[in-house]
Backbone as a chain_set.jsonl record, in Angstrom:
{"seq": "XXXXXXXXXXXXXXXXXXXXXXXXXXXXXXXXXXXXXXXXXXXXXXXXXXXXXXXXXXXXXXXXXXXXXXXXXXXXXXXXXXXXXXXXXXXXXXXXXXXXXXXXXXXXXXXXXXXXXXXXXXXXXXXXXXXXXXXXXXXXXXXXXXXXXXXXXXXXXXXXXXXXXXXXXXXXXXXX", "coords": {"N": [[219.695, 98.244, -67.939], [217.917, 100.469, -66.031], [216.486, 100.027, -62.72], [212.969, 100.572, -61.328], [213.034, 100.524, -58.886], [215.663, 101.8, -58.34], [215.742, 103.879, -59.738], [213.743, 105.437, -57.932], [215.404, 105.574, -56.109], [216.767, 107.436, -56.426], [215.951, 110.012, -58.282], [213.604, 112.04, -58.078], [210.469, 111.948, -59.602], [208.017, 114.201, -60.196], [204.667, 114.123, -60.781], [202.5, 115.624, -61.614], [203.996, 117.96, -62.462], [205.756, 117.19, -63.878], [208.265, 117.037, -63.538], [211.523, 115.791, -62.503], [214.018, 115.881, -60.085], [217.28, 115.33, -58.349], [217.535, 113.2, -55.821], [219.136, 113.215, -52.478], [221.985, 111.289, -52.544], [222.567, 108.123, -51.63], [225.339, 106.828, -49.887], [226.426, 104.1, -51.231], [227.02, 104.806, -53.432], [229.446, 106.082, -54.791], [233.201, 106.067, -54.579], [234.169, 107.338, -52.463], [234.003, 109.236, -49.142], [234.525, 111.662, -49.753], [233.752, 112.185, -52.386], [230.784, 111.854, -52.286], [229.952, 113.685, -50.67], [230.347, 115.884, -52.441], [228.868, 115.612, -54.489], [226.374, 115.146, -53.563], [226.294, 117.797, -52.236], [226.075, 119.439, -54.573], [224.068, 118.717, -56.51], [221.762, 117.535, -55.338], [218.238, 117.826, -54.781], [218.18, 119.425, -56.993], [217.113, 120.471, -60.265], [216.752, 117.591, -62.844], [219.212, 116.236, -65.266], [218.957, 117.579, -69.045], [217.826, 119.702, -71.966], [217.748, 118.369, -74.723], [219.076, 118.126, -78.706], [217.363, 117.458, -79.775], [214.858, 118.051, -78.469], [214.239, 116.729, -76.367], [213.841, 116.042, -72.802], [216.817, 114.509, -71.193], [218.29, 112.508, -69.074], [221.231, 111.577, -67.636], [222.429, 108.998, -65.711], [224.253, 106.745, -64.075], [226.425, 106.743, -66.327], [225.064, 106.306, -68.531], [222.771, 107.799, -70.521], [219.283, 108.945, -70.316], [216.322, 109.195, -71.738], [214.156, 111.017, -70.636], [210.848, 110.74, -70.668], [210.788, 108.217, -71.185], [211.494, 107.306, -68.451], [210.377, 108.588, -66.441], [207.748, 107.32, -67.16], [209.018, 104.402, -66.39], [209.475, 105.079, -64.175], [206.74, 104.848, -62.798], [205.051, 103.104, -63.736], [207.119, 100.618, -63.527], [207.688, 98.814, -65.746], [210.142, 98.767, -68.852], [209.058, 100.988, -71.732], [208.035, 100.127, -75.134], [207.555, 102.407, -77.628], [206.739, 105.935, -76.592], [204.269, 107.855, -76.287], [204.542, 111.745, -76.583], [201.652, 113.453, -75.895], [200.764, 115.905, -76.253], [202.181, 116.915, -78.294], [204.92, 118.104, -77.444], [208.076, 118.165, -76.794], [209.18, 117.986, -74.298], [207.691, 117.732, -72.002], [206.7, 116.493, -69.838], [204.658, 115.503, -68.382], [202.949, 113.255, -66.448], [199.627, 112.809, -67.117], [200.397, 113.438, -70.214], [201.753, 111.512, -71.564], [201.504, 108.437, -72.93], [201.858, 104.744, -73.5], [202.281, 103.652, -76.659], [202.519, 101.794, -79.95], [204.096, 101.803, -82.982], [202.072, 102.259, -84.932], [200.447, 103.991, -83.674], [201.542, 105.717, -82.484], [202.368, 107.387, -85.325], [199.689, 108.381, -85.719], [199.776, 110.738, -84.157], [201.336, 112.744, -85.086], [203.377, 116.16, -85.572], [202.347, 118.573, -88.394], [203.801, 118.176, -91.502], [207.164, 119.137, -92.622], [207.76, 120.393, -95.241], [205.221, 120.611, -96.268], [202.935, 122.371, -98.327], [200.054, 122.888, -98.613], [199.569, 123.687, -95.995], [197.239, 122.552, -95.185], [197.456, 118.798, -93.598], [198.093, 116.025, -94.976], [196.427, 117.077, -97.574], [196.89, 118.512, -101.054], [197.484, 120.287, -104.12], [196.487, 119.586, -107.002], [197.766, 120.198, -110.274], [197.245, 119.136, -112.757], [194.883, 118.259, -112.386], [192.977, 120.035, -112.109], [192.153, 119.957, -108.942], [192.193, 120.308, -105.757], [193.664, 117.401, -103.565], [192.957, 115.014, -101.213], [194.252, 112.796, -98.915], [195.126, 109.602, -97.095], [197.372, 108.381, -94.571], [197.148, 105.032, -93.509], [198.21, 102.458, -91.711], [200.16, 102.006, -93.266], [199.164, 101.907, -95.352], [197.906, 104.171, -98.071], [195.238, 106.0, -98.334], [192.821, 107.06, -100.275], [191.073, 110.098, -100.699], [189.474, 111.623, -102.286], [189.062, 114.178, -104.575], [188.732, 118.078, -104.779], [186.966, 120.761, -104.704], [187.733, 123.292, -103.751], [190.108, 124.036, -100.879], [189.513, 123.577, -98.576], [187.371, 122.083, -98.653], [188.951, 119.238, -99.133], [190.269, 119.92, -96.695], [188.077, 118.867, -94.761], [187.36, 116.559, -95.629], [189.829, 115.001, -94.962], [190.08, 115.599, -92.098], [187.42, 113.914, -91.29], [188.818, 112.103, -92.052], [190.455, 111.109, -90.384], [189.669, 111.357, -87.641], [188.146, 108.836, -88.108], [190.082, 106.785, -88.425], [191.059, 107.269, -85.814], [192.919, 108.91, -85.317], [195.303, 111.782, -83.563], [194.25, 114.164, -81.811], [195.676, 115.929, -81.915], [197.127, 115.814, -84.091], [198.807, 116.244, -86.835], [199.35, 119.497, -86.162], [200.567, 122.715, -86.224], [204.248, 123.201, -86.768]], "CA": [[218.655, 99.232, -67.719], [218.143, 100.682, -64.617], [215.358, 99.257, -62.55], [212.6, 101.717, -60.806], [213.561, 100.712, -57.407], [217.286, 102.431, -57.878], [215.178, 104.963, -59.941], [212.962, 105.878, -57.598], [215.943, 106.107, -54.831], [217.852, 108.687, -56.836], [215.396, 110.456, -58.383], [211.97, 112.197, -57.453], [209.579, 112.193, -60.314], [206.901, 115.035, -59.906], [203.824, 113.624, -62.195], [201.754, 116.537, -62.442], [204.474, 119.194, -63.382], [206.688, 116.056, -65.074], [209.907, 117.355, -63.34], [212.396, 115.306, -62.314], [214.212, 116.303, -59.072], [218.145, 114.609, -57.575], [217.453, 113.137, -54.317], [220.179, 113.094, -51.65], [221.922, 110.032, -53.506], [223.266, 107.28, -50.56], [227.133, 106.894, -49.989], [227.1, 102.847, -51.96], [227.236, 104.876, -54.66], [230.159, 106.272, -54.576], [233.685, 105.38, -54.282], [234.764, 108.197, -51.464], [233.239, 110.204, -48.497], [234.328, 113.032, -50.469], [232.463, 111.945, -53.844], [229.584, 111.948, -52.031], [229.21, 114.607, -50.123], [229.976, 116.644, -53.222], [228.003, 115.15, -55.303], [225.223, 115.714, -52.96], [226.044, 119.081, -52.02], [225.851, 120.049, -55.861], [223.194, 118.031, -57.085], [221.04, 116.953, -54.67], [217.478, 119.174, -54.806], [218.347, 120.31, -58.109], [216.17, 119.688, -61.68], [217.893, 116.464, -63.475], [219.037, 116.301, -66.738], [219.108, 118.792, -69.882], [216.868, 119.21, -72.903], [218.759, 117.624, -76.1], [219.331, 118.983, -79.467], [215.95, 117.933, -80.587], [213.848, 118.643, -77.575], [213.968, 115.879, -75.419], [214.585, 116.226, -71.399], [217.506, 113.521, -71.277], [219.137, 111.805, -67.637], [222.548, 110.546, -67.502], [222.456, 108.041, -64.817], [225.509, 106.056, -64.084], [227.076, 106.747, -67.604], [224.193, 106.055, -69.447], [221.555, 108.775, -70.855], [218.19, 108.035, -70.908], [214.816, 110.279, -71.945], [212.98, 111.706, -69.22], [209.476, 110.372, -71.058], [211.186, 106.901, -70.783], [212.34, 107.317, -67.003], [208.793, 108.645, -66.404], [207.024, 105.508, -67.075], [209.262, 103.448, -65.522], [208.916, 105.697, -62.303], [205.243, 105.38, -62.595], [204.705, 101.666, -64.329], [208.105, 99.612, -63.591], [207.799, 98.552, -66.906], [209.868, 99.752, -69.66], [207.814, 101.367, -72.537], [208.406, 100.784, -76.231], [207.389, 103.814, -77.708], [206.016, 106.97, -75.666], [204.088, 109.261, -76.96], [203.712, 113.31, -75.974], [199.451, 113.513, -76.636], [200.426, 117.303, -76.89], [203.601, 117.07, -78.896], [205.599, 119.145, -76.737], [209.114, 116.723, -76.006], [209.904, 117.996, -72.742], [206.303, 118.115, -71.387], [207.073, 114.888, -69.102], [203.872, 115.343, -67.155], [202.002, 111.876, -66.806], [198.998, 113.268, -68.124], [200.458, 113.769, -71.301], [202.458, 110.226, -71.88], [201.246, 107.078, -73.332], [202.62, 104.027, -74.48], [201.717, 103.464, -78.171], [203.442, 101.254, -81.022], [204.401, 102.715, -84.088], [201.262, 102.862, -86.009], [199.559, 105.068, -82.935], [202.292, 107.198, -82.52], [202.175, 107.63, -86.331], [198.471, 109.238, -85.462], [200.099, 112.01, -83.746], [202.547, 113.998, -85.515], [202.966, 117.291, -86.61], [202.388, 118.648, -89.606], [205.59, 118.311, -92.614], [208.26, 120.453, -92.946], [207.749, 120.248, -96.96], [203.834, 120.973, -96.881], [202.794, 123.599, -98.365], [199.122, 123.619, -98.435], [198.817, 124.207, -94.667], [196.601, 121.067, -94.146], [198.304, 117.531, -93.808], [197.211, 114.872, -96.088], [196.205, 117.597, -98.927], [197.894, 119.029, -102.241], [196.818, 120.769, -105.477], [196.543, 118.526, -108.089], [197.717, 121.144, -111.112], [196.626, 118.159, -113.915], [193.133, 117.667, -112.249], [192.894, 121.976, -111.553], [191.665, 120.082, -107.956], [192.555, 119.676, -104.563], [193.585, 116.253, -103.278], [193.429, 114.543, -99.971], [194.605, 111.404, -98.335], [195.217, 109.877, -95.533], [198.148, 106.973, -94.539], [196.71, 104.133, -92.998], [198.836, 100.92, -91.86], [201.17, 101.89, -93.934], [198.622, 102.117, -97.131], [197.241, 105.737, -98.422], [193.573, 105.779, -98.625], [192.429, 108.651, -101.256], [189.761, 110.822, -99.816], [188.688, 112.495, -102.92], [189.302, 115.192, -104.966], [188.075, 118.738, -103.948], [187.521, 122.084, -105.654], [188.249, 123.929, -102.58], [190.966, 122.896, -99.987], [188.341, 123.651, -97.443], [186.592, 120.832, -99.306], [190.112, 118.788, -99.107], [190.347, 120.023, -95.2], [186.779, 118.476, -94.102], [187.398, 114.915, -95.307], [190.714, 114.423, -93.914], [189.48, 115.602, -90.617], [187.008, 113.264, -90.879], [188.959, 110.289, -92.266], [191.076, 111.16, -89.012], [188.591, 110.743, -86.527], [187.354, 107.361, -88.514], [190.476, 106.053, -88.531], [191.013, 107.465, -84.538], [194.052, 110.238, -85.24], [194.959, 112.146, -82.03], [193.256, 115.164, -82.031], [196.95, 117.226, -82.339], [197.658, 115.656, -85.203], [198.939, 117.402, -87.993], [199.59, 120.28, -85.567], [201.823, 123.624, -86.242], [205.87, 122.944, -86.256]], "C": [[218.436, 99.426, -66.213], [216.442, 100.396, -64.164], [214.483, 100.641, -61.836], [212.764, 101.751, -59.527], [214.642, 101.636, -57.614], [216.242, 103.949, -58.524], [214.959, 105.644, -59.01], [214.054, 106.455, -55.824], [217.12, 107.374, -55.23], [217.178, 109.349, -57.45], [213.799, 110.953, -58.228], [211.08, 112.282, -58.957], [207.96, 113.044, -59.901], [205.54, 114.734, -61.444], [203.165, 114.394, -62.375], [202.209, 117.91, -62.906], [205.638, 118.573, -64.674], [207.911, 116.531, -64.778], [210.65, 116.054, -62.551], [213.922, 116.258, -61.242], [215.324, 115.75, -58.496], [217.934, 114.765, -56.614], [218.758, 112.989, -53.533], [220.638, 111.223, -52.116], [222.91, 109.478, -52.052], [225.017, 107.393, -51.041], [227.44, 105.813, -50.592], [227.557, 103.244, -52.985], [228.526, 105.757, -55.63], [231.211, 106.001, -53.674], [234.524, 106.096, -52.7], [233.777, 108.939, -51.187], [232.988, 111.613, -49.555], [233.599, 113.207, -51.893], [230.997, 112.076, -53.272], [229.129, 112.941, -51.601], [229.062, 115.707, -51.165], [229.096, 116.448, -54.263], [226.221, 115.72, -54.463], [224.978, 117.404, -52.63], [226.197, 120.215, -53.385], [224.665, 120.197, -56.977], [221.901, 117.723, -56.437], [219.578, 118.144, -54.34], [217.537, 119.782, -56.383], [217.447, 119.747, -59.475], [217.126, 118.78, -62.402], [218.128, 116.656, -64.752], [219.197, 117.795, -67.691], [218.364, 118.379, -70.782], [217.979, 119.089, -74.229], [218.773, 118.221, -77.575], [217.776, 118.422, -80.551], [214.922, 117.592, -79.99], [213.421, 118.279, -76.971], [215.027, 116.071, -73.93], [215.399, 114.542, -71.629], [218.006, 113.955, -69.932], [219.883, 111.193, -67.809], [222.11, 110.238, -66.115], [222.839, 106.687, -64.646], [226.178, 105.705, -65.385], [226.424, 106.421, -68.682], [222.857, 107.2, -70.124], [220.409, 108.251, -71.187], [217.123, 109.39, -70.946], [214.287, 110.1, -71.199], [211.745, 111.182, -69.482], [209.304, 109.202, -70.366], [211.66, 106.791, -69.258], [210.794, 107.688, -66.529], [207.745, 107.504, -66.503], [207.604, 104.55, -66.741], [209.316, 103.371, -64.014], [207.657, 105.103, -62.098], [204.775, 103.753, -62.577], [205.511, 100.4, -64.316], [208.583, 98.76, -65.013], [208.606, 98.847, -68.008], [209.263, 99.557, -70.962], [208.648, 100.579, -73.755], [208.808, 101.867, -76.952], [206.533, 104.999, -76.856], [205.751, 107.993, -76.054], [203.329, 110.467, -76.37], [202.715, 113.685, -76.421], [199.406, 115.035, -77.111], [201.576, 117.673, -78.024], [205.198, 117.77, -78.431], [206.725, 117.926, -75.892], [209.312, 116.531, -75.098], [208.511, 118.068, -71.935], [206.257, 116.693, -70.377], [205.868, 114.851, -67.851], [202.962, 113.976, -67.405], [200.737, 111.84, -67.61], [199.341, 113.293, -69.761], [201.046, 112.563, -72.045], [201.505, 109.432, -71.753], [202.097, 106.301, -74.268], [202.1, 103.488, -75.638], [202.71, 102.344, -79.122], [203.448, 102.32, -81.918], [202.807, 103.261, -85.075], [200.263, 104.111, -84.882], [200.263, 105.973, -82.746], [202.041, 107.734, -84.08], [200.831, 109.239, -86.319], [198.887, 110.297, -84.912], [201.667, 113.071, -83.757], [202.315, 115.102, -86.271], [203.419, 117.4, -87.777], [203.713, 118.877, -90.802], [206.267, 119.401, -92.494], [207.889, 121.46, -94.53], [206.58, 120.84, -97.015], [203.643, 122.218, -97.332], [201.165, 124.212, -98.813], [198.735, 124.1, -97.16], [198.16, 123.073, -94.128], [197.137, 119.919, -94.636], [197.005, 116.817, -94.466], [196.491, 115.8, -97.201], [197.085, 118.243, -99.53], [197.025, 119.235, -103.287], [197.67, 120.178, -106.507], [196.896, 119.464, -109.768], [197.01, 120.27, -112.659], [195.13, 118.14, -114.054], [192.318, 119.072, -112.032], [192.086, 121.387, -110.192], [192.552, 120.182, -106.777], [192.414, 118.609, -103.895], [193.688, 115.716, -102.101], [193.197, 112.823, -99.743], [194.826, 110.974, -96.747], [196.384, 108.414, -95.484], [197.536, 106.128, -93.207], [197.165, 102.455, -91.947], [199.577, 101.025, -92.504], [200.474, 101.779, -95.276], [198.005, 103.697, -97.134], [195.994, 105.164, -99.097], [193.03, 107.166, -99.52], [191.325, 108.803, -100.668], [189.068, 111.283, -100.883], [189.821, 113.667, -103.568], [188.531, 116.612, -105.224], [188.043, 119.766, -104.279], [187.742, 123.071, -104.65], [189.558, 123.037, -101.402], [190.076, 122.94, -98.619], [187.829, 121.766, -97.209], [187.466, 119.447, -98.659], [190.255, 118.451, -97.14], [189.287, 119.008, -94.353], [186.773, 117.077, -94.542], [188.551, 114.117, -94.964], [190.351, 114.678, -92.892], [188.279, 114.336, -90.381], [187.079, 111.856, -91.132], [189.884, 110.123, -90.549], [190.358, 110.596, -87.997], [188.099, 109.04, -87.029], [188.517, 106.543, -88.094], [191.536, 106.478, -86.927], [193.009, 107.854, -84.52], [193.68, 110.762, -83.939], [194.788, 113.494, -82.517], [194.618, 116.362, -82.315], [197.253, 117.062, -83.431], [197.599, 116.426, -86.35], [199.317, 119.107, -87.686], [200.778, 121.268, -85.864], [203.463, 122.751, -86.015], [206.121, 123.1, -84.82]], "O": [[218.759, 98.609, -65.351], [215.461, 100.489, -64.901], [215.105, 101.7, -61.741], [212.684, 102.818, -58.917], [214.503, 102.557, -56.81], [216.071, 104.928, -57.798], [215.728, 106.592, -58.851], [213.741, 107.21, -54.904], [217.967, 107.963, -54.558], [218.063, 110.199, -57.543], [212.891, 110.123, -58.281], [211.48, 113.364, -59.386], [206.992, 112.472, -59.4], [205.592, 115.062, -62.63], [202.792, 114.316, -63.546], [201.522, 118.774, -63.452], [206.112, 119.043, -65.709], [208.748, 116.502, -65.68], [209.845, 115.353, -61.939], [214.643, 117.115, -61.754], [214.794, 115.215, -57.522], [217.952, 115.87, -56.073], [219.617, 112.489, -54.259], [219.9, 110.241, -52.041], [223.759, 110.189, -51.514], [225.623, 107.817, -52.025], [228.643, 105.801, -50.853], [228.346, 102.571, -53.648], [228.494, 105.979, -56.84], [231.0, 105.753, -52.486], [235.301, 105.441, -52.006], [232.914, 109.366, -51.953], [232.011, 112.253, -49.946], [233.024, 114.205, -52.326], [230.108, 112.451, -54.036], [228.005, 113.31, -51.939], [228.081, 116.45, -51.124], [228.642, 117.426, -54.858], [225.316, 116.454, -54.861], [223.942, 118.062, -52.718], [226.374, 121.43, -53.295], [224.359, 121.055, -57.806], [220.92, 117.676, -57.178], [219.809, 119.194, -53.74], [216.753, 120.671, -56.715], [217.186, 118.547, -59.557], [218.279, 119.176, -62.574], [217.284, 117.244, -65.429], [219.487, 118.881, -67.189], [218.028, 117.198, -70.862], [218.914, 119.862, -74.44], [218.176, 119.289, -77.435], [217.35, 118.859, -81.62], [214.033, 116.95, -80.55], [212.363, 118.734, -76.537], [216.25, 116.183, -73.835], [214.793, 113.579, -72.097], [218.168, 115.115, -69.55], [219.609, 110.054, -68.188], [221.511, 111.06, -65.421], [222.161, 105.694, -64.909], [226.497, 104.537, -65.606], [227.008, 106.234, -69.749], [221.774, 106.753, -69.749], [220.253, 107.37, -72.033], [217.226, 110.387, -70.231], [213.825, 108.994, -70.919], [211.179, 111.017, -68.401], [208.477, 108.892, -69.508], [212.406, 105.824, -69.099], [210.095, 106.711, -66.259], [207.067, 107.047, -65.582], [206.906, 103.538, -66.684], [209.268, 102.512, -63.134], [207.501, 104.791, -60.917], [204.239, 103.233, -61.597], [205.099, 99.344, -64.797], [209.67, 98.21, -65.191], [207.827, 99.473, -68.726], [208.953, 98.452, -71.408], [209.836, 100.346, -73.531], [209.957, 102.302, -77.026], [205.427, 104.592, -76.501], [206.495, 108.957, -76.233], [202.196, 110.508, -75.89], [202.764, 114.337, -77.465], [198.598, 115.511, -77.909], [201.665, 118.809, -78.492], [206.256, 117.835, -79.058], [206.502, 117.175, -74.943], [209.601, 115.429, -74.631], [208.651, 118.799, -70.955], [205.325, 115.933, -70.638], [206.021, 114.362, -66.731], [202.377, 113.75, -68.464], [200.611, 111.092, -68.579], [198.382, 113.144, -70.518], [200.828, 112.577, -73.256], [200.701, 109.459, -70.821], [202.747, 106.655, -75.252], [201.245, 102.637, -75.394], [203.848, 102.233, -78.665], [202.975, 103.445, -81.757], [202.602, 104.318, -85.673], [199.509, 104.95, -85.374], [199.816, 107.119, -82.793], [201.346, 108.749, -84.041], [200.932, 110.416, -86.664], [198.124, 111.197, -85.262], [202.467, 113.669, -83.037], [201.531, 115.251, -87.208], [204.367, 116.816, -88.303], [204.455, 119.857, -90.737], [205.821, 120.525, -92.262], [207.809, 122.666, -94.76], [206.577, 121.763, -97.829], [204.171, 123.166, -96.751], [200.909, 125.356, -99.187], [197.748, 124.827, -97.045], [198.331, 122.62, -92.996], [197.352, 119.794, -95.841], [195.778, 116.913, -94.5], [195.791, 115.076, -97.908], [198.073, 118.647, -98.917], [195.995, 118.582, -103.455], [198.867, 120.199, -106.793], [195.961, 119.247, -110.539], [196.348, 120.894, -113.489], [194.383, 118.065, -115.029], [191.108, 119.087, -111.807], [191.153, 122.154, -109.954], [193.763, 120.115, -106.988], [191.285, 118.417, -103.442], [194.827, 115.931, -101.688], [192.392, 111.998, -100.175], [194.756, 111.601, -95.69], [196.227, 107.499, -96.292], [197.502, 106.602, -92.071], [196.35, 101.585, -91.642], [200.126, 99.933, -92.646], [201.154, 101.568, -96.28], [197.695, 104.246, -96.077], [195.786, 104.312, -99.96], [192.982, 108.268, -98.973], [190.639, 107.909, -100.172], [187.875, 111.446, -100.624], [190.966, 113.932, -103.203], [187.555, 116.442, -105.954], [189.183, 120.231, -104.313], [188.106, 124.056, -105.292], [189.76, 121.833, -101.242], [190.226, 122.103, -97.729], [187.862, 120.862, -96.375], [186.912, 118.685, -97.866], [190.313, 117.395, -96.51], [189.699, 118.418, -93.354], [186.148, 116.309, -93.81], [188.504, 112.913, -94.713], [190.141, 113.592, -92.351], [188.261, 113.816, -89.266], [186.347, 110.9, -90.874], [189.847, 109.143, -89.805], [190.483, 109.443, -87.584], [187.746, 108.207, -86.195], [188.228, 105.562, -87.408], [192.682, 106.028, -86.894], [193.951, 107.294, -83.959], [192.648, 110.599, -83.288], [195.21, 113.846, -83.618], [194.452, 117.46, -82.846], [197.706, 118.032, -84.039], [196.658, 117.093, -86.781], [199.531, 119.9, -88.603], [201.92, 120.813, -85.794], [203.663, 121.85, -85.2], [207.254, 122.934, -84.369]]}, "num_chains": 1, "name": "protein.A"}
């Protein structure tokens, strides 16, 4: 893994637009004058990286690819993260503001809403047996029943507020 010292001498991290920037990269790092200077005179100044086929800014750096989120907090924190999660959902949004490091059950709290759903609000479904509307909520890995609801309105208003109880991020469940 690459440490944030070498980071921080080959790339610029901009934390409040979250870009990522090649700095004029030294000559150790390369094995010829002429590797370097082209390398620099191609690269050097330019935005790093590309966004990936499912919507993450990714950095090759020295034959290795790594996520811009993850290169971001090790610019910032030396540390690296576990998991890192975008507070707005948005993959390439690499502004510090928007990254935190979470485990799995807090990232969990902030994802958008199913592919599959099809009432519109996460954690409810029409119950055709019960003629209601049902909502839930996953917990730790258990589903907590909220009720059953003769409106999905009804349905809507106590997952929102098992969310907040059980401290969902406020995107959650958010448009595709």
């Amino acid at each position: 893994m690459i440490t944030q010292a070498v980071l921080q001498e080959l790339i610029h991290y901009d934390a409040a637009t979250g870009d990522f920037v090649w700095c004029e990269r030294p000559r150790k790092y390369f094995k010829s004058s002429r590797d370097h200077k082209w390398w620099n005179g191609r690269f050097a100044g330019t935005i790093a990286g590309r966004v990936d086929s499912e919507g993450y800014r990714t950095i090759k750096v020295f034959d290795k690819c790594y996520k811009a989120h993850r290169l971001a907090w090790v610019y910032m924190n030396e540390v690296w993260p576990n998991i890192i999660d975008h507070i707005n959902g948005v993959k390439d949004d690499n502004r510090a503001i928007n990254l935190r490091s979470v485990d799995c059950s807090s990232n969990a709290k902030n994802r958008k809403i199913d592919s599959r759903n099809k009432s519109g609000v996460t954690g409810a479904h029409w119950n055709a047996k019960r003629n209601r509307w049902v909502a839930k909520i996953k917990v730790d890995g258990k589903y907590i029943f909220l009720g059953s609801h003769k409106t999905l309105c009804g349905a809507a208003e106590a997952r929102a507020a098992a969310e907040i109880k059980h401290g969902f991020c406020a995107a959650h469940g958010r448009a595709a």
